[in-house]
C-alpha positions in Angstrom: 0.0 0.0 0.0 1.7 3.8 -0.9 1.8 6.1 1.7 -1.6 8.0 1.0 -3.4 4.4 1.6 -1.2 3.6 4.5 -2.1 7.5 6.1 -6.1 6.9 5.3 -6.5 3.3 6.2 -4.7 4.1 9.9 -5.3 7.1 10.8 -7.4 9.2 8.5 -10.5 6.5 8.4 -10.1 5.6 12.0 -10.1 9.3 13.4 -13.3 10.0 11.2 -15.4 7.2 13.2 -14.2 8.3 16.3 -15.2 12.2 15.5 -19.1 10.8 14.4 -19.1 8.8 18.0 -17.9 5.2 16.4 -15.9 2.5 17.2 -15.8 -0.1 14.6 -11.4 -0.7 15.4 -12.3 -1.8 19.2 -14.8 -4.4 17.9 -12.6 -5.5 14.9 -10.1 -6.5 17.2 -12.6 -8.6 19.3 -13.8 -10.0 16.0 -9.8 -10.6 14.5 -9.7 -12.8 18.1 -12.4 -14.6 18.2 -12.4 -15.8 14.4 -10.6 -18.3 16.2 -12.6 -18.7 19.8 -13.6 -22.3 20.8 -17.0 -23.0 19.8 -17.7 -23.2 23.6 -16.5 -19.5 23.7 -18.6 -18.5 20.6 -21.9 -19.7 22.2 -21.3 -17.9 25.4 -21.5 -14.9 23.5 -24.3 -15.5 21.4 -26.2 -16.4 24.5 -25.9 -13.3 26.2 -26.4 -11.0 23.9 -29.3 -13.3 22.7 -30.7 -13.3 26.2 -30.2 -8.8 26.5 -32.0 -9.1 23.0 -35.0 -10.9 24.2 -34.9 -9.0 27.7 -35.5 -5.7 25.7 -37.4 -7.2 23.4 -40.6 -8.0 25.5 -39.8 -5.2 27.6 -40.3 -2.2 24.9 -41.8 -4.4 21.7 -45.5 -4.8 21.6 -45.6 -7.6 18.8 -42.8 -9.5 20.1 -44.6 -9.4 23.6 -48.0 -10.0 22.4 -46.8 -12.8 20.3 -44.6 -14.5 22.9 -47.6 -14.7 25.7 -49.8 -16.0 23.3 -47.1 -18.9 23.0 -46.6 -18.8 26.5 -43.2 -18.3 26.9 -41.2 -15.5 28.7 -37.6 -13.8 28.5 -36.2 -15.9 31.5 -37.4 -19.1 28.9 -34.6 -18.2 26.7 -31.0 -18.9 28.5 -28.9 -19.9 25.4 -28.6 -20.4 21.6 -30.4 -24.0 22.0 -33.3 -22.2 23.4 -34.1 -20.1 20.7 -35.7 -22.7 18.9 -38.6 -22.1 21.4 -39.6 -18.5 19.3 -41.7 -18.8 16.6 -40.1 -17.3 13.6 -40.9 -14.1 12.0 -41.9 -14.3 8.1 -41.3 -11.6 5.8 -44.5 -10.8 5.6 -44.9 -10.4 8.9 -42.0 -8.5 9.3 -43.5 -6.3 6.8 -47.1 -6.0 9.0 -45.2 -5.6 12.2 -42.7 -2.7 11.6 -44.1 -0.8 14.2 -44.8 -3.0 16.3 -41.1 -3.8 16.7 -39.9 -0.6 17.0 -38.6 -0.5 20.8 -40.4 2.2 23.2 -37.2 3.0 24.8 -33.4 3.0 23.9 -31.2 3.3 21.9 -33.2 5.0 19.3 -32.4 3.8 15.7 -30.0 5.9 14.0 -30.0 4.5 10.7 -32.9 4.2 8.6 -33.4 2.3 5.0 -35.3 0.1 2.9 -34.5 -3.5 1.2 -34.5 -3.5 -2.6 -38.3 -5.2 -2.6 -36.8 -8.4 -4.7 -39.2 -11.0 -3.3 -42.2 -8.3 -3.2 -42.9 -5.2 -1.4 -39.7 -3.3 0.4 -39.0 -3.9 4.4 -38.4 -0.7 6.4 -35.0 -1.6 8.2 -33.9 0.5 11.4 -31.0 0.2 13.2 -29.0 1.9 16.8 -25.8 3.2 16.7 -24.0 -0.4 18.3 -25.7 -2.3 15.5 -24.2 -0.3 13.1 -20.7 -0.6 14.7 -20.5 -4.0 14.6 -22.1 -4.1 11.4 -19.3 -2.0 9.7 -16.6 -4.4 12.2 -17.7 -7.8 10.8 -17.5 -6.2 7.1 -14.6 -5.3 7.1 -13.1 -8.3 8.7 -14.8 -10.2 5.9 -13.0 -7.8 3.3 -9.8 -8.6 5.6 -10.0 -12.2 4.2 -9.8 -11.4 0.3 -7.0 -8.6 1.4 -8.9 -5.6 1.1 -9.1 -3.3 4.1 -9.5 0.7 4.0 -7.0 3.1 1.9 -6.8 0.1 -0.7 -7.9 1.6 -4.0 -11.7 -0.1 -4.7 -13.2 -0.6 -8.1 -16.9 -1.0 -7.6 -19.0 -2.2 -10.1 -22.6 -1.8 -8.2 -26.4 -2.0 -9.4 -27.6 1.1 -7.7 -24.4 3.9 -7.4 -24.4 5.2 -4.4 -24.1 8.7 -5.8 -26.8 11.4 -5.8 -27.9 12.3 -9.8 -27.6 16.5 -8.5 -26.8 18.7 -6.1 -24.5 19.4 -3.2 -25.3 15.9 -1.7 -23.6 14.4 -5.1 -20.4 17.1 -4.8 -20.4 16.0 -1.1 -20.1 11.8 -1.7 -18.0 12.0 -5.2 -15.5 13.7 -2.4 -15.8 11.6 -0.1 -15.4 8.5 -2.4 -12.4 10.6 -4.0 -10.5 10.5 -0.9 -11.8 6.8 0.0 -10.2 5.7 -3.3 -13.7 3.8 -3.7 -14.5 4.0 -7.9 -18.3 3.3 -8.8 -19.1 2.0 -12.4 -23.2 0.5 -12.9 -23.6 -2.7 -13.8 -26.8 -2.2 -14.6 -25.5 -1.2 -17.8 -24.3 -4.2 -19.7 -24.0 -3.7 -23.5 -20.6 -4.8 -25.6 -20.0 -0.8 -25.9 -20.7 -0.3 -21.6 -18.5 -3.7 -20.7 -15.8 -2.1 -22.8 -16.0 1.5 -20.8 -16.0 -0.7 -17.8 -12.8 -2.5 -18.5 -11.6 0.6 -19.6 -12.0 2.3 -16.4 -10.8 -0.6 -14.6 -7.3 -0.3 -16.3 -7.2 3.6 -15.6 -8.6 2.9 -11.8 -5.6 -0.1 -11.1 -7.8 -0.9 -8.0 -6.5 -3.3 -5.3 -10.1 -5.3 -5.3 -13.0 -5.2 -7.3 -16.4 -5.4 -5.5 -19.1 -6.6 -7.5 -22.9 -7.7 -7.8 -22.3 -11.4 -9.2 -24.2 -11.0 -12.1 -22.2 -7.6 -13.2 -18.9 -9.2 -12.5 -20.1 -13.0 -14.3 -21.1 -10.5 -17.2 -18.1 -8.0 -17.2 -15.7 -11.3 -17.1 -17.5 -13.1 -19.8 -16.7 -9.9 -22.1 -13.3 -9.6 -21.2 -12.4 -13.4 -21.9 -14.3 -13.3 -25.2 -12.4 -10.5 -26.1 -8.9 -11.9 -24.6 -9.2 -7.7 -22.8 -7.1 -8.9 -19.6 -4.1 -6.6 -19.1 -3.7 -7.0 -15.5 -2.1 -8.9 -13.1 -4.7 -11.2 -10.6 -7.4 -9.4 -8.6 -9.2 -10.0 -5.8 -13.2 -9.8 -6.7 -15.9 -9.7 -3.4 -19.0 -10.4 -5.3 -22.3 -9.8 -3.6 -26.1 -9.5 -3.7 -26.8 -12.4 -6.0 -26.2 -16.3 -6.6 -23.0 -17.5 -7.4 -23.1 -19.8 -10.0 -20.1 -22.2 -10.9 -19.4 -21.3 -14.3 -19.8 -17.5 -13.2 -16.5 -18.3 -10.9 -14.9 -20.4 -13.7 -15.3 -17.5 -16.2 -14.0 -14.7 -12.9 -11.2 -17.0 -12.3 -10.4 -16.4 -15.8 -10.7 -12.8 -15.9 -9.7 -11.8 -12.5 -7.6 -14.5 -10.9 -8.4 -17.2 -8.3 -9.0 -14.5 -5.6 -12.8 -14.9 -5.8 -15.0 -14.2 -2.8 -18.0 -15.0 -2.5 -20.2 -13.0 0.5 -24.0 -12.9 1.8 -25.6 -11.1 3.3 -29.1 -8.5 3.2 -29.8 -5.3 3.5 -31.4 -6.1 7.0 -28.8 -7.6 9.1 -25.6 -6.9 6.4 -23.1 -9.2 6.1 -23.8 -13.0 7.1 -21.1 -14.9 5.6 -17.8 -14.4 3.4 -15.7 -16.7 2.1 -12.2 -17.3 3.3 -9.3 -18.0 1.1 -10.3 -21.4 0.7 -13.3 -21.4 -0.8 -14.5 -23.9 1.1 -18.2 -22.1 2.1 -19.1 -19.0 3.8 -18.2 -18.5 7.9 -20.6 -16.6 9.4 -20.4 -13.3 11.2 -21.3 -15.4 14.4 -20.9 -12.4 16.8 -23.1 -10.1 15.2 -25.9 -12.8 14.9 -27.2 -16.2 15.2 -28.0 -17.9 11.8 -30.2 -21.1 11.2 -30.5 -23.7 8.6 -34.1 -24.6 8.8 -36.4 -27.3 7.1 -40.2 -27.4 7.1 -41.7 -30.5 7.0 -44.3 -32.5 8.2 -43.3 -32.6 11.4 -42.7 -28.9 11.4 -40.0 -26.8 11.4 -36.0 -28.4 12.3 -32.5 -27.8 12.0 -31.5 -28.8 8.7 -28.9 -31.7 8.8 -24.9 -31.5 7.2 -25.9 -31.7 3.9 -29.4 -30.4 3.6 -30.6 -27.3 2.4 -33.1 -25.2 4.1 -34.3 -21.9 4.9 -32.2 -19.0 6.6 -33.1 -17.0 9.1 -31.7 -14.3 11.5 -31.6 -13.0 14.8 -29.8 -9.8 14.4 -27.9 -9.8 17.9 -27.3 -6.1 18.3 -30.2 -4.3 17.1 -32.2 -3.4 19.8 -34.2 -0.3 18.7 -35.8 -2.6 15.9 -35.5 -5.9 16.6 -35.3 -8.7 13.9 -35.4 -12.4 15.8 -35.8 -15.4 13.7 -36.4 -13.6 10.2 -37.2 -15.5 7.3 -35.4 -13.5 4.4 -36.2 -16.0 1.7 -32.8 -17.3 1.1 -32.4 -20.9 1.1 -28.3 -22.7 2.2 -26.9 -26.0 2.3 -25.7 -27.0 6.0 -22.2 -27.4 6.8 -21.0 -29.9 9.4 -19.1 -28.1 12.1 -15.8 -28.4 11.6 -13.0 -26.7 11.6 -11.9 -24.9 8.3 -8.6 -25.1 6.7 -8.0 -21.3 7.2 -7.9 -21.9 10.9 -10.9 -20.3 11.7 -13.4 -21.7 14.0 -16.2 -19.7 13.1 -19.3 -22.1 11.3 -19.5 -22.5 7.7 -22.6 -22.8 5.6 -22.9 -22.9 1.8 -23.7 -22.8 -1.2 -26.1 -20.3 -1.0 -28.3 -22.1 -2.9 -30.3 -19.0 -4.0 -34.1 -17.6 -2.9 -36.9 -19.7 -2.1 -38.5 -18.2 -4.7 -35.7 -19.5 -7.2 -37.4 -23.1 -6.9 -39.0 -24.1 -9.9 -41.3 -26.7 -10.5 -41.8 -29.2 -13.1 -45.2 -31.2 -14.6 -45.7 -33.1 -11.5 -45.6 -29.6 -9.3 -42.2 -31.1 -7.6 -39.4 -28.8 -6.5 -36.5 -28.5 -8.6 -33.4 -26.8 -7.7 -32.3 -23.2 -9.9 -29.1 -24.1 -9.0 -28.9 -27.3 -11.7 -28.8 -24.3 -14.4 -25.5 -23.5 -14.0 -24.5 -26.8 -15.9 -27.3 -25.8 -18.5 -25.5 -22.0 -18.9 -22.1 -23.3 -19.2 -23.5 -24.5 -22.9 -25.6 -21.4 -23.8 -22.2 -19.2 -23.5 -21.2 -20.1 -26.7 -23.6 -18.4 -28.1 -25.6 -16.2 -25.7 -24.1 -13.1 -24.0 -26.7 -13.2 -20.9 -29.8 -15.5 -20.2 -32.4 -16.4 -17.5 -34.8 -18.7 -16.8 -38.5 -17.5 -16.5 -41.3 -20.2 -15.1 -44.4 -18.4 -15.6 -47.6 -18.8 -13.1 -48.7 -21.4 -15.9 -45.7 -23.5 -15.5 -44.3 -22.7 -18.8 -40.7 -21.7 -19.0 -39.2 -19.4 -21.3 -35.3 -19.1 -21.4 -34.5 -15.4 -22.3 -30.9 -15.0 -24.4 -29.4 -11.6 -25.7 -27.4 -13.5 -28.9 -23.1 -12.7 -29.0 -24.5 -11.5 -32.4 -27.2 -9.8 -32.7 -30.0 -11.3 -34.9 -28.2 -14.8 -34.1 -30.6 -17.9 -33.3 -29.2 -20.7 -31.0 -27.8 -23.3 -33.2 -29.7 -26.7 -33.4 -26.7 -28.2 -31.3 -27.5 -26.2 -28.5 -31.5 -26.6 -28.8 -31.1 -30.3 -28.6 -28.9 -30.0 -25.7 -31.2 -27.6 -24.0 -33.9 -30.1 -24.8 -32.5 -33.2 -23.3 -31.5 -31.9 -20.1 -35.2 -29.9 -19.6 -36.7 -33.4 -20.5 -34.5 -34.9 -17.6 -35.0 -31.9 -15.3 -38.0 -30.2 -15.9 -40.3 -33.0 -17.2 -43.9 -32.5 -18.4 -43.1 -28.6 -18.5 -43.7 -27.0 -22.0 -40.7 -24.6 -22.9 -39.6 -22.2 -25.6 -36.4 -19.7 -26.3 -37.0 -15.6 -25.8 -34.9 -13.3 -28.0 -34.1 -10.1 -26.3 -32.2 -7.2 -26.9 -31.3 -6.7 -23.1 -32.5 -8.6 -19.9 -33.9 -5.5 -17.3 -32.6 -5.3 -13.5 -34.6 -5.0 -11.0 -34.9 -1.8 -9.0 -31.7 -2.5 -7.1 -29.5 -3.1 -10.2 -29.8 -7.3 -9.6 -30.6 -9.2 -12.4 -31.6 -12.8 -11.1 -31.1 -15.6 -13.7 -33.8 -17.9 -12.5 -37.2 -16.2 -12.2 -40.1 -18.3 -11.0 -43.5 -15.5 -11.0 -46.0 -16.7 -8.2 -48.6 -19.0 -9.0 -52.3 -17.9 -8.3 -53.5 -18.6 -5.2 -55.6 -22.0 -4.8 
């Protein structure tokens, strides 16, 4: 690092959070120690903050009380992680209904105010105190620690929504401040040959340290820049983000980038859940900052999912008191990870893949569930030919797989269709199917472009 990155990431960065009343340093030591904490020690701290969280909870929250006496079960109930099992969990939905409901009557006050993109329907209202955002920002950046990014490292971000302002002093104010944070914003929203080319163009003129990326962007941007053999520079870390990670997108990054691909999850509600390490080997989770579960629903309920199985997430955000989020059902779906120690050294529990959103499930003649993620062996094919593509089951069944052609007017060749044929009979069976030409696939409002799209069937 030169000496202008050395001067901002020790003393320049650091003195600015202590001047706005933050601390994120003190915690990201903790949080460098106990990466490594017995599981034994890990627990411990989950449990207490777990058991202030559900203190303050019923004390000041009127749904979480009204919903725990009509359960019959009180704060004392809840004495460690095994306990929180007992809680019913919170559906998005009903996160949605109860937002002020679960806003606290006493402090801390939220500080931080914001809204999820709205990808799996209407928008959340998230609200946060001034410790959740410390150790929010701590647990990031000890995630960025493990691809070798940390602050006063020059960033090359190449984001669905920019985070600066179209006019205005508000847009003078954060170009500065991403000036002298060395942080370079590029859309990815925009993804013609004539954009991907002013992206890699900027890339070279930027020299960044890391790349940070929505998946799709970087899949996309990478895809370009090996078709056109554009790679001038020496290995880079990418931190990809916000969407699936498929394996051919991280054979075609590995390509264009380097091995130094990181995969991280996280939402907009609790930030950061996991990131990977430098072995790839699944996501460890931010384990101070919150509890995550693997969960199955079944006939006998709801479980634990089992090393191996995939479920559904959900969070208890330990440190947000002023809005508190216990047990939420975001819509993502993982597979379980035995726990085990990983190869890095770090004791902190894996999960992963991410195996997408619940919504990402399609279904085939029969009405059973079939996993998105068995496209990614279908889309290492269509790259021949197609530039981008997703997969759309309509609320008939139907499915229509979208393609933008390498060459414009281009059909898929009859090679390809009979693949694509075969492997939908094996898949998909007893669902009718056809191929959509497009000029461009749309992002959603947050800049994420999902390539399995499954539209919600009519209620029965």
């Amino acid at each position: 690092m030169d000496l202008y990155g050395r001067l901002l990431g020790n003393v320049l960065y650091p003195g600015w959070e202590r001047l706005r009343g933050r601390d994120p340093h003190t915690v990201g030591r903790l949080l460098e120690r106990t990466q490594h904490a017995s599981a034994a020690e890990l627990a411990d701290l989950q449990s207490g903050f777990l058991r202030r969280l559900v203190r303050h909870a019923y004390a000041h929250c009127r749904y979480y009380r009204d919903q725990w006496d009509a359960a019959g079960l009180r704060p004392e109930d809840i004495k460690d992680v095994r306990d929180l099992a007992r809680l019913p969990v919170l559906e998005k939905s009903a996160a949605r209904a109860s937002d002020e409901g679960r806003l606290a009557d006493a402090p801390p006050w939220p500080k931080v105010v914001k809204t999820t993109s709205g990808s799996t329907g209407a928008p959340i209202t998230v609200r946060y105190n001034e410790e959740s955002r410390v150790w929010r920002d701590a647990t990031r950046w000890r995630g960025y620690g493990w691809a070798g990014y940390r602050p006063g490292h020059r960033a090359f971000h190449y984001w669905g929504v920019l985070a600066t302002p179209a006019t205005g002093w508000k847009k003078w104010k954060a170009e500065l401040d991403h000036t002298l944070r060395r942080d370079h914003y590029v859309d990815c929203g925009r993804r013609s040959p004539a954009d991907l080319d002013a992206a890699i163009a900027t890339l070279r003129q930027v020299k960044p340290d890391v790349m940070l990326a929505y998946t799709q962007g970087a899949a996309a941007l990478a895809r370009h820049v090996n078709r056109t053999n554009a790679r001038t520079w020496d290995d880079l870390p990418v931190i990809c983000g916000a969407e699936r990670l498929w394996p051919s997108d991280r054979d075609q990054m590995v390509k264009a980038f380097g091995p130094g691909i990181f995969e991280s999850y996280g939402c907009r509600e609790v930030m950061l859940i996991g990131h990977e390490c430098d072995r790839h080997d699944g996501l460890h989770l931010s384990m101070e900052t919150m509890i995550v579960e693997v969960l199955v629903r079944d006939a006998g309920g709801t479980r634990s999912a089992r090393p191996g199985e995939t479920g559904e997430i959900a969070v208890t955000d330990l440190h947000n008191l002023s809005h508190p989020l216990i047990r939420y059902m975001g819509g993502d779906r993982a597979v379980m990870r035995a726990p085990e120690p990983c190869a890095c050294g770090r004791t902190l529990p894996r999960i992963g893949p991410i195996d997408g959103r619940v919504t990402d499930t399609l279904r085939d003649g029969a009405g059973t569930p079939v996993n998105g993620l068995l496209f990614s062996i279908l889309f290492v094919s269509l790259e021949d030919e197609a530039r981008e593509f997703q997969i759309v089951q309509r609320a008939s069944g139907d499915l229509s797989i979208r393609v933008v052609m390498t060459t414009p007017g281009a059909r898929i060749s009859p090679h390809l269709d009979r693949i694509t044929h075969d492997f939908l009979a094996k898949y998909l069976p007893g669902i009718r199917w056809s191929w959509d030409y497009v000029d461009a696939i749309a992002a959603g409002a947050a800049g994420k472009r999902h390539i399995v799209v499954v539209e919600p069937r009519p209620a029965a």
